[in-house]
C-alpha angles and dihedrals in degrees: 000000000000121000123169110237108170144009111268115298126237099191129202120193114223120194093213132014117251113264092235090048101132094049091054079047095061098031091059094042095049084054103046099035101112090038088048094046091052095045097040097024081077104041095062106124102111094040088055088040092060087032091071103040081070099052088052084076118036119066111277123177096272090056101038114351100186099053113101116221132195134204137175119213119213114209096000098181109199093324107264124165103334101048091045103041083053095054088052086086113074106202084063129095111204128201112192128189138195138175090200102086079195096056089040087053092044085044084057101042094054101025091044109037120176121258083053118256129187099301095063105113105019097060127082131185127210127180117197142065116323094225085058095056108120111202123163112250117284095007100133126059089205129008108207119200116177124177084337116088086057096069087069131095105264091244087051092049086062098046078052096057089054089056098041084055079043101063097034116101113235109286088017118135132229121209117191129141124231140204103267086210129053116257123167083198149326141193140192120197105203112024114170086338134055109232096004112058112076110160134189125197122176129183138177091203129253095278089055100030089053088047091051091051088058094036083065102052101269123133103220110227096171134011110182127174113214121188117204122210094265094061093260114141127203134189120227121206132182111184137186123220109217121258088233 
């Protein structure tokens, strides 16, 4: 499976991330929002592939219509078309984070119309870094991270992974995608937009990134590695948290 991501990608290596990294992060994806969801919003086949792969095993309303599930979303964008395609089915509760104040702005605009529509009620929106997100143990049933986990410091990433076991209820699944090849740390200065779309990607590679799953405390179900058509690989993990 192919799927082109991204433009084509003039990477940098850094030997260390800049100390202000998460606020460049934000600052670049609250200026390139509306030019990024019209390049990636129709290039989702892979995220919906996988997508589904997850719902195939959690309880949706054709399998068990009365059991409520819950699922926290990890670098939503504007909410199309994961955070939308989770919350059609009425018996989820979706929260959904973003570092970008502009997607989060565009996710409410089109998840939470006014006058309300079904959504109302089972969506949450969180602005802020991923790593700084403070849940009770076993609160969420799936934990998605698309395109997002990446943009973290390789140590941080990690520290991410024991949350994400955290917060998943025993059983519950976690779906994120990695860099397949191993990167301390990259950076690209103008991504989608000259002067305002600095971008930084990080990966331990999918031996280590797999070690460090399971390391975690994750059973890997599928590991899949998936080129785009500008050469980028990622790889794709669902993984299971034990029942115990």
């Amino acid at each position: 499976m192919a799927e082109q991501i991204t433009p084509p990608l003039d990477l940098k290596p850094l030997s260390d991330p800049p100390a202000d990294l998460k606020s460049r992060m934000k600052a670049s994806y609250d200026a390139i929002a509306p030019k990024y969801n019209e390049w990636t919003i129709p290039h989702s086949t892979t995220r919906l592939h996988y997508l589904d792969q997850l719902l195939g095993r959690l309880p949706t309303t054709a399998s068990s219509p009365s059991a409520p599930v819950s699922v926290l979303e990890l670098g939503c964008g504007c909410g199309v078309p994961v955070t939308q395609k989770l919350l059609s089915y009425p018996n989820f509760s979706v929260t959904a984070n973003d570092l970008s104040s502009a997607q989060l702005a565009l996710a409410r605009a089109s998840l939470l119309p006014d006058p309300p529509g079904p959504a109302h009620g089972r969506l949450t929106l969180l602005e802020g870094d991923m790593l700084a997100l403070d849940f009770p143990p076993a609160t969420f049933d799936a934990v998605v991270g698309m395109y997002s986990i990446i943009h973290l410091p390789r140590a941080e990433q990690v520290e991410m992974l024991h949350k994400i076991v955290a917060w998943l209820k025993p059983g519950g699944w976690m779906l994120a995608n990695f860099a397949a090849e191993e990167l301390a740390g990259s950076e690209v200065q103008n991504w989608l937009e000259e002067e305002k779309g600095w971008m930084f990607w990080s990966g331990w590679g999918s031996e280590r990134t797999l070690e460090k799953a399971k390391e975690a405390g994750l059973e890997v179900v599928v590991q899949e590695t998936v080129e785009d058509a500008v050469d980028a690989k990622f790889l794709w993990i669902l993984a299971r948290k034990s029942d115990s």
